[in-house]
Structures are given as C-alpha cells and as structure tokens.
py3Dmol code that shows the C-alpha trace and the ligand (Angstrom):
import py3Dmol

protein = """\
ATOM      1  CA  UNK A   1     -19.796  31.423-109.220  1.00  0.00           C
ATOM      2  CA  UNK A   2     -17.464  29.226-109.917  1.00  0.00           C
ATOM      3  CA  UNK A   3     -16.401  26.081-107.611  1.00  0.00           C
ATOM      4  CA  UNK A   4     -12.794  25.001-107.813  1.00  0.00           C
ATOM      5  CA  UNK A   5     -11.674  21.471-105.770  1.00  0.00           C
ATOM      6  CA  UNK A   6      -7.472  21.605-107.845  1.00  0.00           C
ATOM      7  CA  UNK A   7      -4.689  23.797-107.407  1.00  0.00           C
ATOM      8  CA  UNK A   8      -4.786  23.448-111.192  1.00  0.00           C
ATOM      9  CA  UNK A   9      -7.823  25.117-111.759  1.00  0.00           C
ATOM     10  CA  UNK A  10      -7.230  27.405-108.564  1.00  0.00           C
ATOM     11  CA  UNK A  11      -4.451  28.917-110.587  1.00  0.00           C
ATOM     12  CA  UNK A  12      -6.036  28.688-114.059  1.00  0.00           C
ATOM     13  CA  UNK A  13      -8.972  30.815-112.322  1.00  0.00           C
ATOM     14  CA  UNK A  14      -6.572  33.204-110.719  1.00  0.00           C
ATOM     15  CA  UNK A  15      -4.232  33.732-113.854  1.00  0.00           C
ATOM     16  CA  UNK A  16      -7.784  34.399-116.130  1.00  0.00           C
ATOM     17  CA  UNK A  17      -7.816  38.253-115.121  1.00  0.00           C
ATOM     18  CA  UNK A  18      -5.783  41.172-113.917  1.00  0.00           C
ATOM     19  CA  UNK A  19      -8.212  42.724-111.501  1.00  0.00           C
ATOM     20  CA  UNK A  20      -8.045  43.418-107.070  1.00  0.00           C
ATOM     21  CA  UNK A  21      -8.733  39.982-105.907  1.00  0.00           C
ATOM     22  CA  UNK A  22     -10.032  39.656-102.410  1.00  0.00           C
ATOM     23  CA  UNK A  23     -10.032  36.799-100.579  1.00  0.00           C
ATOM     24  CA  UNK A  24     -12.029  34.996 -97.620  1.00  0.00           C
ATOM     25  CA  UNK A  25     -10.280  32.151 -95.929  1.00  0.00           C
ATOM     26  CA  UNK A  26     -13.224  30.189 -93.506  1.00  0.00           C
ATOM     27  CA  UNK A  27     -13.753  26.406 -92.238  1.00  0.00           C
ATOM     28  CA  UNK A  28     -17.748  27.102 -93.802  1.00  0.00           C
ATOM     29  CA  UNK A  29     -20.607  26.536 -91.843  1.00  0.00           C
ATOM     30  CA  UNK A  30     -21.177  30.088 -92.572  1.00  0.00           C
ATOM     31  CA  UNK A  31     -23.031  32.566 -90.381  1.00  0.00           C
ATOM     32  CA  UNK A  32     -22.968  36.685 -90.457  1.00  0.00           C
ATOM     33  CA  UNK A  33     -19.678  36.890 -89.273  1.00  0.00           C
ATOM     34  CA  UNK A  34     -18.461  35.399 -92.316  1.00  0.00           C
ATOM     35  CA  UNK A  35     -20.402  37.114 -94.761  1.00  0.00           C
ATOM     36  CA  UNK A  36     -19.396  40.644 -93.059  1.00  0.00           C
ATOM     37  CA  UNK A  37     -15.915  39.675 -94.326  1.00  0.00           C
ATOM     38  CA  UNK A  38     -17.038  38.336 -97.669  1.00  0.00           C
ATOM     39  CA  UNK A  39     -19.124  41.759 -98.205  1.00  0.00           C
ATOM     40  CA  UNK A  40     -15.865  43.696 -97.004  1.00  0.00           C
ATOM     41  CA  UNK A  41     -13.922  42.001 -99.901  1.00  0.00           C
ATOM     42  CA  UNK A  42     -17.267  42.252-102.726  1.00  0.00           C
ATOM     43  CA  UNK A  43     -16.626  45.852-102.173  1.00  0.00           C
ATOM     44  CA  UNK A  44     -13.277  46.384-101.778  1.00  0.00           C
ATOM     45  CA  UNK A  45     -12.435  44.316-104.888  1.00  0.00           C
ATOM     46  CA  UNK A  46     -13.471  43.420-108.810  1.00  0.00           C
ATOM     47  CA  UNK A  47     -13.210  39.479-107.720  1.00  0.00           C
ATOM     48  CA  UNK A  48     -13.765  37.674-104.343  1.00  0.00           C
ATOM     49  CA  UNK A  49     -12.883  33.950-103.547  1.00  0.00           C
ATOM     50  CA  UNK A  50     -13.841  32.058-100.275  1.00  0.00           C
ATOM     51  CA  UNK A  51     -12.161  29.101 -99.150  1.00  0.00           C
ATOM     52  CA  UNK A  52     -13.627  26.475 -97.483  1.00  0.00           C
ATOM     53  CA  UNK A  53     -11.567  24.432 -95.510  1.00  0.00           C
ATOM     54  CA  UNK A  54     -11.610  22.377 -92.614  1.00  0.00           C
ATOM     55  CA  UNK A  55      -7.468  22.517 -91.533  1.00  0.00           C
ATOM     56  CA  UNK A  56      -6.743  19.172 -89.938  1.00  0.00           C
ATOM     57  CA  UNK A  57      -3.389  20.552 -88.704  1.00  0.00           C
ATOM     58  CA  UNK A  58      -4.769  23.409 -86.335  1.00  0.00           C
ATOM     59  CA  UNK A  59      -7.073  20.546 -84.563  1.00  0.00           C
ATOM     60  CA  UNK A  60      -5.205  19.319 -81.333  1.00  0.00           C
ATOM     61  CA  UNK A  61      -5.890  15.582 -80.857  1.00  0.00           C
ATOM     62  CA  UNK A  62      -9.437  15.193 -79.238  1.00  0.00           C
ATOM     63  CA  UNK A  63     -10.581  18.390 -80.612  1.00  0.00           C
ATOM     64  CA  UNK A  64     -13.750  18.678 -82.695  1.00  0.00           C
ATOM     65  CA  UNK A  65     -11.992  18.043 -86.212  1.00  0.00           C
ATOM     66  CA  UNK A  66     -13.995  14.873 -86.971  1.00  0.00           C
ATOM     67  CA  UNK A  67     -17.618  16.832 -85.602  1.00  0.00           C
ATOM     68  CA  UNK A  68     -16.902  20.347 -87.407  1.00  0.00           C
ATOM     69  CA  UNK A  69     -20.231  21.915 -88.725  1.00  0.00           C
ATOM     70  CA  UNK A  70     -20.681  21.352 -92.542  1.00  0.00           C
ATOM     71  CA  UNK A  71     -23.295  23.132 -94.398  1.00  0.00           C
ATOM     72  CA  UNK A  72     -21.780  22.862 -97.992  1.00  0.00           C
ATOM     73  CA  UNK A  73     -25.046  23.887 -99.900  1.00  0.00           C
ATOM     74  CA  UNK A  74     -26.359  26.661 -97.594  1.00  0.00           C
ATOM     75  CA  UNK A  75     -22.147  28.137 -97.896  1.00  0.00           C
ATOM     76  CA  UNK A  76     -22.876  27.777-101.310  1.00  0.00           C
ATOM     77  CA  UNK A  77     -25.976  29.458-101.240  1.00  0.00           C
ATOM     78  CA  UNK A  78     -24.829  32.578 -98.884  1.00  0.00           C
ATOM     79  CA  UNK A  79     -21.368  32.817-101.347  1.00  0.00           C
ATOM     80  CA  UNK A  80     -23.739  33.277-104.907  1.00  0.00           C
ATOM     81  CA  UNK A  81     -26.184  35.433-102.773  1.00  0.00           C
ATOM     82  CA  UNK A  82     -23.171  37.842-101.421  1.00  0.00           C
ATOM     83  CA  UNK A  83     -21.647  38.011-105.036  1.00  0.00           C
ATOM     84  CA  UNK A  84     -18.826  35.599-104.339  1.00  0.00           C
ATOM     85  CA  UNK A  85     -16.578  34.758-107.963  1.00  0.00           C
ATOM     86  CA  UNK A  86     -15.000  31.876-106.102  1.00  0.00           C
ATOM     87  CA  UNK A  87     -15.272  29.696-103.686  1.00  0.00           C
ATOM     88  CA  UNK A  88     -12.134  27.219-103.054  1.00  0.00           C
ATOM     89  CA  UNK A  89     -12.526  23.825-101.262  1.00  0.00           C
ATOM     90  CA  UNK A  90      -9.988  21.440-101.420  1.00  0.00           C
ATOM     91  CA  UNK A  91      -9.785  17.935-100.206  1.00  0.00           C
ATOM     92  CA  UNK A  92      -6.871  17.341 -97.352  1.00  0.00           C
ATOM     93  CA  UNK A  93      -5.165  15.969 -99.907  1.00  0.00           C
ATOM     94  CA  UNK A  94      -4.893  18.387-102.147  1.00  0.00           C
ATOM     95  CA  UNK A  95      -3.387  20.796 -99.231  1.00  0.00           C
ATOM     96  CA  UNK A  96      -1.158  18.543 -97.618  1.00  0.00           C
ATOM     97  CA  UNK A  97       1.924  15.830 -98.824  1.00  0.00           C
ATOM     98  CA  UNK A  98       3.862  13.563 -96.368  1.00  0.00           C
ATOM     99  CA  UNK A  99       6.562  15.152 -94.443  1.00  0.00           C
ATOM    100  CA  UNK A 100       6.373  18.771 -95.485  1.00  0.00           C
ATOM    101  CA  UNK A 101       8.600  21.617 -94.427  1.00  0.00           C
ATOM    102  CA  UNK A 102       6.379  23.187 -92.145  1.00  0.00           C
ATOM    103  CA  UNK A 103       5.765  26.913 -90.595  1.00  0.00           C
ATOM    104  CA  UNK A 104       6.195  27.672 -86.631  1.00  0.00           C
ATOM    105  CA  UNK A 105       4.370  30.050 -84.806  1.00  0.00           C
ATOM    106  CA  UNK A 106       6.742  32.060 -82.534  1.00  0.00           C
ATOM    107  CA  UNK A 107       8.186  31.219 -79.623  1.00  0.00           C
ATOM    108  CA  UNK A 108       6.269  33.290 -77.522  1.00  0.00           C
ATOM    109  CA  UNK A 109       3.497  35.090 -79.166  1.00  0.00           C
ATOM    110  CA  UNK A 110       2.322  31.722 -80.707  1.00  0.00           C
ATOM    111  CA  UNK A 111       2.362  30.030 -77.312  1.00  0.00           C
ATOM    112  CA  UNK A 112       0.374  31.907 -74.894  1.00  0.00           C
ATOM    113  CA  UNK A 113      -3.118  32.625 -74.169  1.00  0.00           C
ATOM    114  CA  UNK A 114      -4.956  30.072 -76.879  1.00  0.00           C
ATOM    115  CA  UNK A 115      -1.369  28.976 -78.183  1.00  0.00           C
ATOM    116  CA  UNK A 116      -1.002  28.022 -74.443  1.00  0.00           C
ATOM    117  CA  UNK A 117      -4.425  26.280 -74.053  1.00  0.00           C
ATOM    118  CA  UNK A 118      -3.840  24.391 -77.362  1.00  0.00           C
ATOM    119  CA  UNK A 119      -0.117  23.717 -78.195  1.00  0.00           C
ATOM    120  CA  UNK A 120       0.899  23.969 -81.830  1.00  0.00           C
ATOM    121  CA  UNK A 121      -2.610  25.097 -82.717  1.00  0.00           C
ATOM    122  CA  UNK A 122      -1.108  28.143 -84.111  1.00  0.00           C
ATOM    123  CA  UNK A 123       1.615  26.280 -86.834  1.00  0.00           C
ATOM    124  CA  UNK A 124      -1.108  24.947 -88.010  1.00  0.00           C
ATOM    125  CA  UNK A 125      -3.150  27.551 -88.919  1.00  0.00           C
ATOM    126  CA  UNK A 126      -0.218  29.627 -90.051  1.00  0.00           C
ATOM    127  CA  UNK A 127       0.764  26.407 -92.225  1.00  0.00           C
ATOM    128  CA  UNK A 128      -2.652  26.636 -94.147  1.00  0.00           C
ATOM    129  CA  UNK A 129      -2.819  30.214 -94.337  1.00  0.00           C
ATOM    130  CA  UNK A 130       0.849  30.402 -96.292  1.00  0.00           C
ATOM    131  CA  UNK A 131      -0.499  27.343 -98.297  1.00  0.00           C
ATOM    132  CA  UNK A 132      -3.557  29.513 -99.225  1.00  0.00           C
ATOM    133  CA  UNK A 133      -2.017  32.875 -99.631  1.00  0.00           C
ATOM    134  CA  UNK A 134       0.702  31.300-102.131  1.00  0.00           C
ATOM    135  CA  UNK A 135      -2.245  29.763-103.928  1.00  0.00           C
ATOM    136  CA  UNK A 136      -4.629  32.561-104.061  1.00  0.00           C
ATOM    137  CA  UNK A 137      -2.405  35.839-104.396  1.00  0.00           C
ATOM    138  CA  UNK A 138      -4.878  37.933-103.319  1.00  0.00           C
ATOM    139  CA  UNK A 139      -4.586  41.790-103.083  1.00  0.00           C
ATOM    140  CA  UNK A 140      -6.529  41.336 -99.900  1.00  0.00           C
ATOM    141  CA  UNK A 141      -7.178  38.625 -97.085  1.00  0.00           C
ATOM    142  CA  UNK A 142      -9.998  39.830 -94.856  1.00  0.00           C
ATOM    143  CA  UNK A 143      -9.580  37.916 -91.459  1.00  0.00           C
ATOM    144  CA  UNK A 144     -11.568  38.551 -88.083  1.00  0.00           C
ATOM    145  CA  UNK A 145     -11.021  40.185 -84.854  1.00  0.00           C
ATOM    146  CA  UNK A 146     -12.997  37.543 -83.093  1.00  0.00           C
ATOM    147  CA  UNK A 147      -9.405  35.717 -83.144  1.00  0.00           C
ATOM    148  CA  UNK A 148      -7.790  38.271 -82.603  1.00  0.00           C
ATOM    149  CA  UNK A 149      -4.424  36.471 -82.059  1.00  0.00           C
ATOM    150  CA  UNK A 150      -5.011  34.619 -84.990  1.00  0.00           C
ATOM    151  CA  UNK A 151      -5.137  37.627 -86.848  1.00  0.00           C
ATOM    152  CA  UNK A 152      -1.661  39.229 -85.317  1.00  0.00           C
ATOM    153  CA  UNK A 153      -0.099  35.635 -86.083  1.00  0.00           C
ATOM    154  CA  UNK A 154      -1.158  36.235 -89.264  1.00  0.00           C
ATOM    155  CA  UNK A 155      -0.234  39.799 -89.979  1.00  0.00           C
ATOM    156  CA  UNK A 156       3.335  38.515 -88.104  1.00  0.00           C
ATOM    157  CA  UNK A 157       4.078  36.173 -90.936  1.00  0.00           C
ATOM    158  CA  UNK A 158       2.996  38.194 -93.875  1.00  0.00           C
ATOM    159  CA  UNK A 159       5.680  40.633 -92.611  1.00  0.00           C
ATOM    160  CA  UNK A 160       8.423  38.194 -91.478  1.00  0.00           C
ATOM    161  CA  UNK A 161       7.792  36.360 -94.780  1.00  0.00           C
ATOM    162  CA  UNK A 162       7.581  39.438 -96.910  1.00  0.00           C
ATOM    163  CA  UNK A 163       4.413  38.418 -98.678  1.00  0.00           C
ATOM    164  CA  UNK A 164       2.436  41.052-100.620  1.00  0.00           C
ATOM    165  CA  UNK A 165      -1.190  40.637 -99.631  1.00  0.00           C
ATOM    166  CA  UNK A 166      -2.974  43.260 -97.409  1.00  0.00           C
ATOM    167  CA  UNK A 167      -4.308  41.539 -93.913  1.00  0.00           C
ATOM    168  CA  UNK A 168      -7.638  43.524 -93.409  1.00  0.00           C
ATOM    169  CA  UNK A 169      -9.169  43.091 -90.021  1.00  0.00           C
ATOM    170  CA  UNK A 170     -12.340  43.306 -89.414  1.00  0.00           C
ATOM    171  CA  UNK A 171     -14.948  44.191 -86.249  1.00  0.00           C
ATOM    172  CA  UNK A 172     -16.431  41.160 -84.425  1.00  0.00           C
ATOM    173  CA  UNK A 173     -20.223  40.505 -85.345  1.00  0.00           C
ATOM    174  CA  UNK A 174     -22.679  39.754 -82.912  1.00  0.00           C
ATOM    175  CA  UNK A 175     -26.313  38.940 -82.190  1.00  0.00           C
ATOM    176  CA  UNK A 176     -28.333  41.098 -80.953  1.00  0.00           C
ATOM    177  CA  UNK A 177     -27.826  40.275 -77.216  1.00  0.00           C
ATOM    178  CA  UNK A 178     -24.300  40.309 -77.712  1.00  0.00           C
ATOM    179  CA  UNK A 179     -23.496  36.805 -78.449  1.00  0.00           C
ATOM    180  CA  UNK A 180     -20.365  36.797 -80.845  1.00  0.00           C
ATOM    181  CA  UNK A 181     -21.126  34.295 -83.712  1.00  0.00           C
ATOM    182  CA  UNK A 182     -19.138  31.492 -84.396  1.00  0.00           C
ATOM    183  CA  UNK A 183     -20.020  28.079 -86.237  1.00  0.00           C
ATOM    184  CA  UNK A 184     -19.137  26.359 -82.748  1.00  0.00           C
ATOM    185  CA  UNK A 185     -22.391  28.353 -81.250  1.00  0.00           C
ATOM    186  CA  UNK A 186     -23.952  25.161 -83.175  1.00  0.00           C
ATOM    187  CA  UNK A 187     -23.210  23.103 -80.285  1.00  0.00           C
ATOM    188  CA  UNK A 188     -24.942  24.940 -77.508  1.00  0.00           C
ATOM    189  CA  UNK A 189     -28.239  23.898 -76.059  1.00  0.00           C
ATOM    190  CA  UNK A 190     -31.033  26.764 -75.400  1.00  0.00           C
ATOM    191  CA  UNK A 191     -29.372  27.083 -71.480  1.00  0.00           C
ATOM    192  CA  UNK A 192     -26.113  26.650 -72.031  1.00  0.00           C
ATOM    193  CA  UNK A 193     -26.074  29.625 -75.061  1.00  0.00           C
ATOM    194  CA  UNK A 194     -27.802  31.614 -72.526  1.00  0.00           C
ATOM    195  CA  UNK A 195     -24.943  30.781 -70.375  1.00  0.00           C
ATOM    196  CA  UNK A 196     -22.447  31.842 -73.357  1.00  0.00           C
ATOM    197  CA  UNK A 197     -23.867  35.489 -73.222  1.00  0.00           C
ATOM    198  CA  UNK A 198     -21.627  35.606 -70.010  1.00  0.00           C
ATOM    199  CA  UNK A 199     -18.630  36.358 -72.061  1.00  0.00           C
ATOM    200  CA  UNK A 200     -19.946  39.038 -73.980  1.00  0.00           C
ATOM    201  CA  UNK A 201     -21.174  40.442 -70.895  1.00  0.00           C
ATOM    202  CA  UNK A 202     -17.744  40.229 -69.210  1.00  0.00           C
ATOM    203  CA  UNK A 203     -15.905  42.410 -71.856  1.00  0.00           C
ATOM    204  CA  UNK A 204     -18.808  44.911 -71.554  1.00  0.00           C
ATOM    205  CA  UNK A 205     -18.085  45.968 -67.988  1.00  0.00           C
ATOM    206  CA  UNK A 206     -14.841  45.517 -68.746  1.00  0.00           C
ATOM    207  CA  UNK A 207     -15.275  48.532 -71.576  1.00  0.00           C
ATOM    208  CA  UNK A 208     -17.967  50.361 -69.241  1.00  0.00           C
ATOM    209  CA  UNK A 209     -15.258  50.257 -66.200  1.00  0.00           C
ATOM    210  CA  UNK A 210     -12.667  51.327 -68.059  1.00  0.00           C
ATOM    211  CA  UNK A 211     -15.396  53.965 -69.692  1.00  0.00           C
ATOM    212  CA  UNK A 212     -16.075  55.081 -66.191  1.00  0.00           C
ATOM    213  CA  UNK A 213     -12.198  55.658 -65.255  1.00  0.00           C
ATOM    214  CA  UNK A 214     -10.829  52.147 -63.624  1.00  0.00           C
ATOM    215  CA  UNK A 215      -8.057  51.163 -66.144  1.00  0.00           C
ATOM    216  CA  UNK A 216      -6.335  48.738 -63.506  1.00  0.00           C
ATOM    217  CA  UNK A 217      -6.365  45.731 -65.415  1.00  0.00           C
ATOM    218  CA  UNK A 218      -6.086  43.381 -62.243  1.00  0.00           C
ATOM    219  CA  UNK A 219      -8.862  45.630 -60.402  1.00  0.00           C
ATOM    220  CA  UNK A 220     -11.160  44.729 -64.220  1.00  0.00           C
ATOM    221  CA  UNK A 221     -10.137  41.419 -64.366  1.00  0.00           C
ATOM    222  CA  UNK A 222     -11.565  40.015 -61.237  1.00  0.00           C
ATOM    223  CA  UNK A 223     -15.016  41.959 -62.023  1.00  0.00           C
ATOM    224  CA  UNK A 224     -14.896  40.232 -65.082  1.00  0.00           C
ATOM    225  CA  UNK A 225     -14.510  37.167 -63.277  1.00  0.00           C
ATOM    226  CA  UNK A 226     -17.751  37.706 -61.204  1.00  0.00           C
ATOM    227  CA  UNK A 227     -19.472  37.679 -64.462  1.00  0.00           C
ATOM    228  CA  UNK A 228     -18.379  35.092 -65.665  1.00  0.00           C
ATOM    229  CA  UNK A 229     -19.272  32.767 -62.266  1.00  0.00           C
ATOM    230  CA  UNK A 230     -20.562  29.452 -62.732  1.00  0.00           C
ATOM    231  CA  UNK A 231     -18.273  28.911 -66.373  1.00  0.00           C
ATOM    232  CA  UNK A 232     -15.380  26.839 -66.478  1.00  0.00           C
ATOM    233  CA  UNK A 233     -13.007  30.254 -67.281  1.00  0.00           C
ATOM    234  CA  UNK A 234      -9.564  28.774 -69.101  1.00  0.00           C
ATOM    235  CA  UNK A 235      -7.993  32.592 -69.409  1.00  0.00           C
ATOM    236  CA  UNK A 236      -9.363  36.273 -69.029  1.00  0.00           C
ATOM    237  CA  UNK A 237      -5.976  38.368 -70.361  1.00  0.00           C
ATOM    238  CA  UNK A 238      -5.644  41.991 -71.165  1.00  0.00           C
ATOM    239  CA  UNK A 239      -3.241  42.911 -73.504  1.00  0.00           C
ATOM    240  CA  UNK A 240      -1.260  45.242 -75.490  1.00  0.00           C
ATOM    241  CA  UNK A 241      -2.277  44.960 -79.586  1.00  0.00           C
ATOM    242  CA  UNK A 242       1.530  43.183 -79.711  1.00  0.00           C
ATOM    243  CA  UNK A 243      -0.046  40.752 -77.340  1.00  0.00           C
ATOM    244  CA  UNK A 244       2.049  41.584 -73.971  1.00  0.00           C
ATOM    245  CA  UNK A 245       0.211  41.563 -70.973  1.00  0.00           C
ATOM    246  CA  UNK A 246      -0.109  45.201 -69.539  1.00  0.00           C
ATOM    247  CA  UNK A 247      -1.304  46.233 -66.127  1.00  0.00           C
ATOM    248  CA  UNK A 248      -3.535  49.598 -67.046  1.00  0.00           C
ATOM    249  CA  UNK A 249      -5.495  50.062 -69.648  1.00  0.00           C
ATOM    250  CA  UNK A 250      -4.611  52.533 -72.517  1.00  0.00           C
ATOM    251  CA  UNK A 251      -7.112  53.771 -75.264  1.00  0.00           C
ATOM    252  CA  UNK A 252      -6.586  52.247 -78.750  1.00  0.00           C
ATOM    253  CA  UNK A 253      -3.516  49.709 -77.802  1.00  0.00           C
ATOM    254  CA  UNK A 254      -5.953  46.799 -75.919  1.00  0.00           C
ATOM    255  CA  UNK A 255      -7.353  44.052 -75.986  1.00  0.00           C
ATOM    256  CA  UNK A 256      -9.336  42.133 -73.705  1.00  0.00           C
ATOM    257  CA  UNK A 257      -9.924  38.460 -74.316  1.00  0.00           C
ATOM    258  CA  UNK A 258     -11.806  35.886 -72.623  1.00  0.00           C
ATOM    259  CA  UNK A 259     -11.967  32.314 -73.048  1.00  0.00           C
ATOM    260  CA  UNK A 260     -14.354  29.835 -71.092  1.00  0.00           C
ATOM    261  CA  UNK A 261     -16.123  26.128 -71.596  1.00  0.00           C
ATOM    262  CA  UNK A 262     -19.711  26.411 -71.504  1.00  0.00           C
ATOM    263  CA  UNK A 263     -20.895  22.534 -71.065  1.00  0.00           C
ATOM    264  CA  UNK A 264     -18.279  21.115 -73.422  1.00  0.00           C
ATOM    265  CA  UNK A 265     -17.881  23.856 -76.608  1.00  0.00           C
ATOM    266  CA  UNK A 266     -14.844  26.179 -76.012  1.00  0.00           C
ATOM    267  CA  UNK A 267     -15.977  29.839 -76.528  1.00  0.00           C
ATOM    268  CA  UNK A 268     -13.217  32.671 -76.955  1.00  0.00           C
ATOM    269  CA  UNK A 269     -14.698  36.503 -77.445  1.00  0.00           C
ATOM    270  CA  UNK A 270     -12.862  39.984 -76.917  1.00  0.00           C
ATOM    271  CA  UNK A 271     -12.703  43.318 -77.071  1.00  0.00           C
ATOM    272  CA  UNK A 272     -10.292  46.210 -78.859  1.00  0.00           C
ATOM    273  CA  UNK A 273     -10.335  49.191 -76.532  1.00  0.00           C
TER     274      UNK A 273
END
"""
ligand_1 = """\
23
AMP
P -13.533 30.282 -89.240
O -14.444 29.747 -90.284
O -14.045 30.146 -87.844
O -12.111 29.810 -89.402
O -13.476 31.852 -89.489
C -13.117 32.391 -90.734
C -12.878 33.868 -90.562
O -14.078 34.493 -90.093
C -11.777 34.192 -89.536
O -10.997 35.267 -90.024
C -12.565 34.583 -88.324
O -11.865 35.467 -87.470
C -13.768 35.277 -88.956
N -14.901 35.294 -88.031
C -15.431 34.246 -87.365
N -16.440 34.658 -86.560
C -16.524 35.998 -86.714
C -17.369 37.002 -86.151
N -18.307 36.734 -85.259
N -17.160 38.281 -86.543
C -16.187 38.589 -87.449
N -15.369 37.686 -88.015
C -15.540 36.409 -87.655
"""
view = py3Dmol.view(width=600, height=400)
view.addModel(protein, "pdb")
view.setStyle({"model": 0}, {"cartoon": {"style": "trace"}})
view.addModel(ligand_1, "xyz")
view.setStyle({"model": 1}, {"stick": {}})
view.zoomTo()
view.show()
C-alpha cells in the first residue's frame, strides 16, 4: 500500500495503470462505517485509494477542527488490512493556495437543515471534494448516507459540473444497539452515548409508525420528539430525496433526519424510507 503526501506523486500513482479505480474520501479516525465503503470500492474495483483529510474549510469557526480524532497508524492499519492500493493524505497546504476561485453550495439546498445550522459548511466540503475528484479521477467515489445531504450536494455538483465519476451511496452502519458510527462518537462519555441512542431510536418509530400506517409527517415528528426528550434537538426534518420538506410520507422518496447535541458533540443520524 502505497502512501502518497504530493499531487505529484498522486498523479504519477494514478497515471501508472489503466484499471476501475475506486475511491474513499474520509477525515480518518476510521471506524466500520468507513471500511463498509472502502470494502464497497475493494470489490467493485481493480484499485482503491482513501483519502485522509481533515478539510479546514467545512469547519465553521469554533467547531472541532483543531480537536478532530487522529488515528494515523490504526487508518493505516485498517487501509492494508481491507486491501487498500492507496491511501492519500495531504498537508493543508498542498490542497489549498491563497485566494482561490472557490465552489458554492446552492442557494437553497446548501442552506437548510445542516447548511442552516452551519453556514457555508457545505462550500467547503464541495470545495475539497472537486479538489479531490480532479486529483483522483476515480471511476467511483463511494460516499455515505449517514450525511445524507452531503451526499445529494455531492451527486448535485458532479451533474451540474459534468464530471465523470460514479457517486455510490452507501447504507448507514451501526452498532448493534443502533448507534450510527461516526469518529465524533469519540467524544461521548459512557451516559451521554447512552443518551445518543435517542436518535437512532427516534427514526425507528418514525419507520415503525409509518410501518403501521401514520405517514403524517407532522403527526411523526412530534413522536419523534418525545423520544428524543431531555436532548438539546437543533432539527428533526422529513424530506423528499431532492431535500424538500413534504407533509406525508411516501415509500422510497424519504428521508428522515435528526440532528441533536448530546453534552457538547453534535450528532446527525437518518433514515431512507
Ligand atoms: P468522514 O470521515 O466523517 O468525513 O466520513 C467519510 C465518509 O464515510 C462519508 O462519505 C461519510 O458519509 C461516510 N460515513 C461516515 N459514517 C458512516 C456510517 N456510520 N455509515 C456509513 N458511512 C459513513
């Protein structure tokens, strides 16, 4: 496995061979969720490259940019154990230049729901993922549903841009009791990840009413909201998969997203009905 820190050699490494590249894009501190994705891409393609890259530009000031999880040898370990060919970790300086011409999320898509609860968040992470889908030119960028308007962001620019790559999305992995992971699940005492579970529990019944025939989304909302007592709940939104809000539920065209503080690490989960 090969580690690669340049451009230079990013695009020596990438010009060396003809084959289906796939390609992982992650801020590390790796857990399953990650390596779902990175065993998605092992199989789907002859080469796989992981980035590793902590994108100052989709921090909002006083955001946990500077107190990020790094585990840079265990990542290391997990990418040689998965069969990872690559894995790509720049410095900030190799990714970013003084005044650049820079990418917007839209208008409205990019500025609701987490767009809303952290303004410009989403240029940024559309800024790096251009930066790293120029650089890589994979075949295929495997990307989670756990952000899930991350992902439609994503999939947004790859068509208004016309690039080539394939967005693959894939299913949310969870513990056992239902806890989505995510490399911010560091942060959480014993009680307060017990607290967490809340969320996961609040898209359940919100599946199991909508199972049992209530598809009013106000009528689902507030039930998730009794679930969810005692967290600090920033937005519980049910969607359309093009991100509008809709009032009833409809099979295969929602999502149901929650996001909540539990002591001081933000938490966002969902669910694709
Ligand atoms: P991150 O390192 O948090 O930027 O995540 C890198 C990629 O892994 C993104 O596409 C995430 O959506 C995806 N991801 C993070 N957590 C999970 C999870 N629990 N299940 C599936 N994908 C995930």
């Amino acid at each position: 496995m090969e580690i690669i820190r340049t451009v230079e050699a990013l695009k020596k490494w990438r010009s060396s061979f003809n084959e289906s590249v796939g390609f992982v894009p992650t801020m590390g501190a790796l857990h399953e969720g990650h390596s779902t994705l990175i065993k998605r891409s092992v199989s789907d393609n002859s080469k796989t490259i992981v980035s590793i890259f902590v994108n100052p530009t989709q921090f909002l000031a006083g955001e946990d940019l500077n107190t990020y999880p790094k585990k840079e040898e265990s990542d290391r370990k997990i990418c040689e154990l998965l069969g990872v060919d690559a894995i790509f970790m720049p410095e900030i300086s190799t990714m970013y230049s003084d005044d650049e011409v820079l990418i917007s999320a839209p208008n409205i898509r990019g500025y609701i729901l987490e767009g809303h609860s952290r303004p410009g968040h989403f240029d940024g992470v559309l800024q790096v993922v251009m930066k790293l889908l120029n650089l890589v030119q994979a075949n295929n960028a495997y990307f989670g549903k756990k952000d899930a308007q991350q992902l439609a962001l994503i999939e947004q620019m790859v068509k208004n841009y016309f690039l080539s790559v394939n967005i693959i999305a894939v299913d949310t992995v969870r513990q056992n009791d239902g806890l989505a992971l995510s490399s911010r699940n560091a942060y959480l005492s014993e009680n307060e990840r017990k607290e967490a579970l809340k969320l996961s529990r609040s898209l359940k019944e919100a599946a199991h009413l909508f199972q049992v025939g209530e598809n009013n989304c106000s009528v689902i909302k507030v039930k998730m909201l009794e679930v969810l007592d005692g967290l600090d709940v920033e937005y519980v939104s049910i969607v359309d998969r093009s991100f509008k809000e809709i009032e009833n539920i409809e099979q295969n065209n929602t999502i149901v997203l929650v996001t909540a503080r539990v002591g001081a690490t933000r938490l966002i989960d969902n669910i694709w009905i």
